[in-house]
C-alpha positions as CSV (number, residue, x, y, z in Angstrom):
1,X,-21.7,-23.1,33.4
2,X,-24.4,-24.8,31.2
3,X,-24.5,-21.7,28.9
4,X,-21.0,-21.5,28.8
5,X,-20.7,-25.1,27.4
6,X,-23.7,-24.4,24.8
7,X,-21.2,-21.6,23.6
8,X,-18.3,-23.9,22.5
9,X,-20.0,-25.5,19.4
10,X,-20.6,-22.6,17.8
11,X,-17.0,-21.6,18.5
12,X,-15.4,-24.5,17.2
13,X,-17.3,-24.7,14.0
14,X,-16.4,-20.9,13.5
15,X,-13.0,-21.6,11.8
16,X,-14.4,-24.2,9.0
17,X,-17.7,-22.1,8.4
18,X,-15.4,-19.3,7.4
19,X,-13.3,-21.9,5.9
20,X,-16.3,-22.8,3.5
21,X,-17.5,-19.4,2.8
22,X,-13.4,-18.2,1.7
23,X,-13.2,-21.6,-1.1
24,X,-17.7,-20.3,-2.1
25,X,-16.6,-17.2,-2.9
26,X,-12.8,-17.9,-4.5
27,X,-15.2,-21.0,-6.8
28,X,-18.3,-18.0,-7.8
29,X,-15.1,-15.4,-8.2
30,X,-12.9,-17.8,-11.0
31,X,-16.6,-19.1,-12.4
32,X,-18.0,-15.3,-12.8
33,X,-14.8,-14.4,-14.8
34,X,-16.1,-17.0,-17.4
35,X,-12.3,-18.3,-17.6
36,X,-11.7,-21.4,-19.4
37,X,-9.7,-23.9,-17.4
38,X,-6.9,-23.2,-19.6
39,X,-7.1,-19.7,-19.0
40,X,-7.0,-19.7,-15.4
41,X,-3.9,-21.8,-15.6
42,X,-1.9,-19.4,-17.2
43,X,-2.1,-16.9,-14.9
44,X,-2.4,-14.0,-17.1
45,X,0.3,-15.8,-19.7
46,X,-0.6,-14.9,-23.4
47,X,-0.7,-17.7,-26.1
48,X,1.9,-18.4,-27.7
49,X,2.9,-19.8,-31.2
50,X,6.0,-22.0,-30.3
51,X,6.6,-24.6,-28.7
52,X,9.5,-22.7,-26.8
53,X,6.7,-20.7,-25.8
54,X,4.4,-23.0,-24.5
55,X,7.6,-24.3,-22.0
56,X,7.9,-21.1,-20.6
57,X,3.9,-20.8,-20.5
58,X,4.6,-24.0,-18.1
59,X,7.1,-22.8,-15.9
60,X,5.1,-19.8,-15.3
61,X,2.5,-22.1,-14.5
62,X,3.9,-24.1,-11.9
63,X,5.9,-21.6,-10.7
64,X,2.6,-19.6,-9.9
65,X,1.1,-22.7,-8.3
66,X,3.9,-23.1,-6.1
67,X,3.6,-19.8,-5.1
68,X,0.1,-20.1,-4.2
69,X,1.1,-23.3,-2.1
70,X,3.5,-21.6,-0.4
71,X,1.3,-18.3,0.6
72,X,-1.3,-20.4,1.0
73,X,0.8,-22.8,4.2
74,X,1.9,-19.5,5.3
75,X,-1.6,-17.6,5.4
76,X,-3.0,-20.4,7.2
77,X,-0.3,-20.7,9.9
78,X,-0.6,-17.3,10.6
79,X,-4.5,-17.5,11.0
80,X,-4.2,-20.7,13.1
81,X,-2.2,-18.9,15.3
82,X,-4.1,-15.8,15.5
83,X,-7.7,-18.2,15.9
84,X,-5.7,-20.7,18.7
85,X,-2.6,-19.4,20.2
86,X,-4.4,-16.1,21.5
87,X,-3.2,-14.5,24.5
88,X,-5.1,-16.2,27.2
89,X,-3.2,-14.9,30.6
90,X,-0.4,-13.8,32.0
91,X,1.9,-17.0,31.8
92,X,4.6,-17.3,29.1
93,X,3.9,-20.0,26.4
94,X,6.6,-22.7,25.4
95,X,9.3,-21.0,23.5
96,X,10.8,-22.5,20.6
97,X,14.1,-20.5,19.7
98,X,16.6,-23.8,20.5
99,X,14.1,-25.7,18.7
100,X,17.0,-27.3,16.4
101,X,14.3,-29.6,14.3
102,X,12.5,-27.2,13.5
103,X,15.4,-24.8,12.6
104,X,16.2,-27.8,10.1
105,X,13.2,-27.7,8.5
106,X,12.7,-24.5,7.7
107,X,16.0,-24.0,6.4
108,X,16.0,-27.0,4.2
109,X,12.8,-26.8,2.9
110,X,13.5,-23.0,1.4
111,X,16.5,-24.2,0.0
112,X,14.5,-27.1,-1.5
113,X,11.9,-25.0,-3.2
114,X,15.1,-22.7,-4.2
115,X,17.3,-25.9,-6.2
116,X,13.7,-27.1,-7.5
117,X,13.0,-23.8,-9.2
118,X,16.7,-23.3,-10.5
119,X,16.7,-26.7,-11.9
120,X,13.4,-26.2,-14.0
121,X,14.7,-22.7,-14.8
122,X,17.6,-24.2,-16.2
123,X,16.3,-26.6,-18.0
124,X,13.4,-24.6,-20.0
125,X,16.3,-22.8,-20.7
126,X,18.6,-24.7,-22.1
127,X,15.5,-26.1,-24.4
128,X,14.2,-22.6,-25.6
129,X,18.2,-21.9,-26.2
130,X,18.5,-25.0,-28.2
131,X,20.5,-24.8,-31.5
132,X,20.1,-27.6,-33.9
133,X,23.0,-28.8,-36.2
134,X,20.9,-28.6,-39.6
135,X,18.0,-26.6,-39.2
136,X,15.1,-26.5,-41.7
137,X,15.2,-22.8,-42.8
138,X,18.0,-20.1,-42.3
139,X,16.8,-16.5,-42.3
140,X,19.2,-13.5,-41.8
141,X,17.8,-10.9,-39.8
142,X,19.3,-7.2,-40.0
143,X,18.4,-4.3,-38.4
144,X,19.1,-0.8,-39.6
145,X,17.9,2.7,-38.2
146,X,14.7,2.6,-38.5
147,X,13.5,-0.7,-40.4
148,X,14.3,-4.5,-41.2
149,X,16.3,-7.2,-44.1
150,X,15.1,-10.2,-44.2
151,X,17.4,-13.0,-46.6
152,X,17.4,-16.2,-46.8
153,X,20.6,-17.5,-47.8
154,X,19.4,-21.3,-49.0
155,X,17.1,-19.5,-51.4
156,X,18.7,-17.3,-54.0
157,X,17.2,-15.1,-56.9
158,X,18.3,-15.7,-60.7
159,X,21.1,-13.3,-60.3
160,X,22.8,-15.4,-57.6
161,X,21.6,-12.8,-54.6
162,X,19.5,-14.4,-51.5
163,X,16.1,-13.9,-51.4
164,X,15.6,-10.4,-49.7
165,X,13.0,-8.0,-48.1
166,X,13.7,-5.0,-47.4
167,X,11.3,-2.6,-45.3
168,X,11.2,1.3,-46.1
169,X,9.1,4.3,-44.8
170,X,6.0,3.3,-46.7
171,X,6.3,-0.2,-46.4
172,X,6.2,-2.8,-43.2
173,X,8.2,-5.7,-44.6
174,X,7.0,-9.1,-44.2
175,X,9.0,-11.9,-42.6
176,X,7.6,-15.3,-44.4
177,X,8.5,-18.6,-42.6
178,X,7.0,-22.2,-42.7
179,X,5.2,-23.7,-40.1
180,X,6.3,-26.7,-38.1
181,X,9.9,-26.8,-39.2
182,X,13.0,-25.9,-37.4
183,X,14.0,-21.8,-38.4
184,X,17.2,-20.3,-37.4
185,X,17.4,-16.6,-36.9
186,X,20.7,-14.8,-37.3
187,X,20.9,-11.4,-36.0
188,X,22.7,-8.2,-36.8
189,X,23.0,-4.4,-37.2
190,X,24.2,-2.4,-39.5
191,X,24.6,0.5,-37.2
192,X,23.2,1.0,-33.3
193,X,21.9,-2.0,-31.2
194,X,18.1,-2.8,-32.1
195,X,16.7,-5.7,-30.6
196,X,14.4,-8.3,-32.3
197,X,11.2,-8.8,-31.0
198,X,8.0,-11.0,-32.0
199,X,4.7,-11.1,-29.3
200,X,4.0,-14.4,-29.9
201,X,7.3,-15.8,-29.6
202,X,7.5,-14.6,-26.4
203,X,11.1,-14.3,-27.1
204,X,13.2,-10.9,-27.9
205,X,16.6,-10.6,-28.7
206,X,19.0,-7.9,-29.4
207,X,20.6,-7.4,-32.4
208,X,24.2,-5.7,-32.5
209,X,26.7,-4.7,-35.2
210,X,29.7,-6.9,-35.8
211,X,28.2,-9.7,-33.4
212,X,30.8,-12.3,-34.5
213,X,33.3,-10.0,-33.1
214,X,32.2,-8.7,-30.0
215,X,31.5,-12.4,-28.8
216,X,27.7,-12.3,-28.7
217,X,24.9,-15.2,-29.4
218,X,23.0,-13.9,-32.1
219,X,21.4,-16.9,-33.0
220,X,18.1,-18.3,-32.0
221,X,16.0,-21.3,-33.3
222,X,12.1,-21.7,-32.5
223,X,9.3,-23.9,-34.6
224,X,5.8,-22.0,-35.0
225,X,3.3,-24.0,-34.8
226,X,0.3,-22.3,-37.2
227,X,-0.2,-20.4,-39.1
228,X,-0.7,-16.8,-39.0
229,X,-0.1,-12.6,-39.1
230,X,2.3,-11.3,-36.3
231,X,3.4,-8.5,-35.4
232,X,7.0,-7.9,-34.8
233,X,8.8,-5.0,-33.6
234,X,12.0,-3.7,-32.1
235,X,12.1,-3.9,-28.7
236,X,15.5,-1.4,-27.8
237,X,15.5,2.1,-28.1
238,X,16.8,3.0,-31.3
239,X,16.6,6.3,-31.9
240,X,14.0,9.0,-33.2
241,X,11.4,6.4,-35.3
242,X,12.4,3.1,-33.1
243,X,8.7,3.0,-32.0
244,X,7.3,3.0,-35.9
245,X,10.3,0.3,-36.2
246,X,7.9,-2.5,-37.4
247,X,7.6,-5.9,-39.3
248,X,5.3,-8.7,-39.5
249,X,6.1,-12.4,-39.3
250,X,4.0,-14.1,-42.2
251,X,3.9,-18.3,-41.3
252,X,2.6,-20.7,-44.1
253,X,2.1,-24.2,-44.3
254,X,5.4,-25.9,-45.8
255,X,3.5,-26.1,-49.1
256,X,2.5,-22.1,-49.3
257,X,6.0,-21.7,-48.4
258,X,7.9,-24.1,-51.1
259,X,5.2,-21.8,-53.7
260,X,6.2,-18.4,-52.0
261,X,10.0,-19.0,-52.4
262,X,9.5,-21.3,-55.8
263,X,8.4,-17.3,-57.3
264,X,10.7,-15.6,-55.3
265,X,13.4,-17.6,-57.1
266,X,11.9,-16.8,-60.3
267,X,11.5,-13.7,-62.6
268,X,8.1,-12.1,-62.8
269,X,7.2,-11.8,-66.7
270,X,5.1,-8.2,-66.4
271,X,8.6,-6.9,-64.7
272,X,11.1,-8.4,-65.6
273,X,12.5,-8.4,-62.5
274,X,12.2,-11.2,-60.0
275,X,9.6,-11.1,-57.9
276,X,8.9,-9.2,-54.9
277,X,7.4,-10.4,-51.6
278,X,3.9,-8.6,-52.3
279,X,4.2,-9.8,-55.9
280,X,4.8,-13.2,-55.1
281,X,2.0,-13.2,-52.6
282,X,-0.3,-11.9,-54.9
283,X,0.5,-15.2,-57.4
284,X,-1.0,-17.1,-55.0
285,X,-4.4,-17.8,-53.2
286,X,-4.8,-18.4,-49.4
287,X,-6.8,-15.1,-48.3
288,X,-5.6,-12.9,-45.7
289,X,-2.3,-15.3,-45.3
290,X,-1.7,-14.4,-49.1
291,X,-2.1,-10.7,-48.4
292,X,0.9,-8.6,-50.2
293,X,0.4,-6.3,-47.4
294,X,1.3,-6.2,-43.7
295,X,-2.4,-6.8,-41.7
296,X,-0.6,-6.1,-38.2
297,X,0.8,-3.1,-38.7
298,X,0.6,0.4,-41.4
299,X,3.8,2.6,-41.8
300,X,4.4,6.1,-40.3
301,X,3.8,8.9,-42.0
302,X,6.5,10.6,-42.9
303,X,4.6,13.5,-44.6
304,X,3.5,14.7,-41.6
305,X,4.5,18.3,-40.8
306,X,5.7,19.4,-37.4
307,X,2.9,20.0,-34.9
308,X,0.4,18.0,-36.8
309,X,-0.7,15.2,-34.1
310,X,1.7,11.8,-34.1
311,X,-0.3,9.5,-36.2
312,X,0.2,6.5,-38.9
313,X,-0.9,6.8,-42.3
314,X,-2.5,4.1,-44.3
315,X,0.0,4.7,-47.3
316,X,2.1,1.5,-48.5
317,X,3.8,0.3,-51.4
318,X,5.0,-3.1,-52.4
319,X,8.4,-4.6,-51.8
């Protein structure tokens, strides 16, 4: 008997030893990643450059964490019971299949979690839907097989046209937006559904011919927050070149924006003609942002003859 009761100490201090060592080596697992806090918050989440973004970034988030909560109830009610409730003779434990409050509970409190996810669902939503009534900046967004038009129809060229940018096969054409102001994208296509899609956004959305008439929402608004290269691509199978079907979002300060479109309005005197997007990038001098050139992306090569390895050439041209 006395060795028997020099036995139970060890046995009870068995569960919260291995308790300790489980929390030692989740701590030296998140510490030897050499994640940030921030980091291990998003849960594998990229950054993002909206604020839309960073709302979804935070539902993820929490919804993760909840996740985690609920595994983590559950994991340890199943090793209490395996630790305490084991099989210890032949008579049959206290049942609890009428047990009517606890039936309750564990129907409410699923259907709880359930309304408390759906609301915040919902509600990120409804924000990273938001349309506002006077945006800062319009930007017309068409797709074609197998490249991108970008106009702007507030800002128009001395013939009376909106400002445009058209890609081709030896150019990736550059979307140019301000930061920190309010930009709604209009989407179409001129022939088979494409679908506009931007990383960094964390947003894609498909652009269709005729969408006025086949009762579709191609509009979206977002704000970006800094500036920046992105890369931007279409996201919806397309046809032969859909996966050389790129473009690259170019964001400004308000002030490099103003100066872009103040020389895209204007005629460029070694021309003639108004200025391109490359030209008008060229005029001014903020490094890499300023670059007439796409930095995120290099067109196909279309010179390529058949059997030659898929690759992309370095050849552009300015738009």
């Amino acid at each position: 008997m006395g060795s028997l009761r020099q036995e139970r100490p060890e046995e009870g201090t068995r569960v919260p030893r291995l308790v300790k060592v489980a929390g030692l080596v989740g701590l030296v697992a998140v510490a030897a990643t050499g994640c940030s806090a921030d980091e291990v918050l998003r849960f594998g989440w990229p950054q993002g450059v909206t604020p839309q973004a960073e709302s979804m970034r935070q539902l993820w988030t929490w919804s993760v964490i909840a996740a985690l909560a609920v595994g983590v109830l559950v994991w340890g009610l199943m090793f209490w019971t395996v630790a305490f409730h084991r099989k210890k003779g032949e008579e049959l434990p206290k049942q609890f299949q009428y047990n009517v409050p606890l039936e309750v509970i564990y129907t409410a409190v699923p259907f709880v979690m359930v309304v408390v996810l759906f609301y915040f669902t919902a509600t990120t939503q409804n924000y990273v839907m938001a349309k506002s009534a006077d945006p800062d900046e319009k930007v017309n967004v068409v797709s074609f097989q197998w490249n991108w038009e970008f106009n702007y129809p507030d800002h128009r060229t001395p013939d009376g046209q909106p400002v445009r940018t058209v890609g081709s096969s030896s150019e990736i054409p550059l979307l140019v937006l301000p930061t920190d102001s309010t930009i709604q994208y209009n989407l179409s296509s001129t022939d088979v559904i494409h679908s506009f899609f931007v990383p960094e956004f964390h947003f894609k959305r498909d652009t269709f011919p005729h969408p006025d008439k086949n009762n579709q929402d191609a509009v979206f608004e977002n704000t970006i927050e800094r500036e920046g290269s992105f890369v931007g691509r279409c996201a919806e199978l397309c046809g032969t070149y859909h996966s050389m079907m790129n473009f690259e979002v170019r964001a400004l300060s308000p002030d490099k924006f103003d100066q872009y479109m103040q020389l895209r309005t204007q005629n460029n005197p070694a021309t003639g003609q108004y200025y391109t997007a490359a030209e008008a990038l060229s005029q001014m001098n903020c490094g890499e942002l300023c670059a007439p050139r796409a930095v995120t992306s290099v067109p196909f090569d279309t010179d390529r003859t058949s059997g030659e390895p898929s690759t992309i050439g370095g050849r552009q041209a300015g738009n």
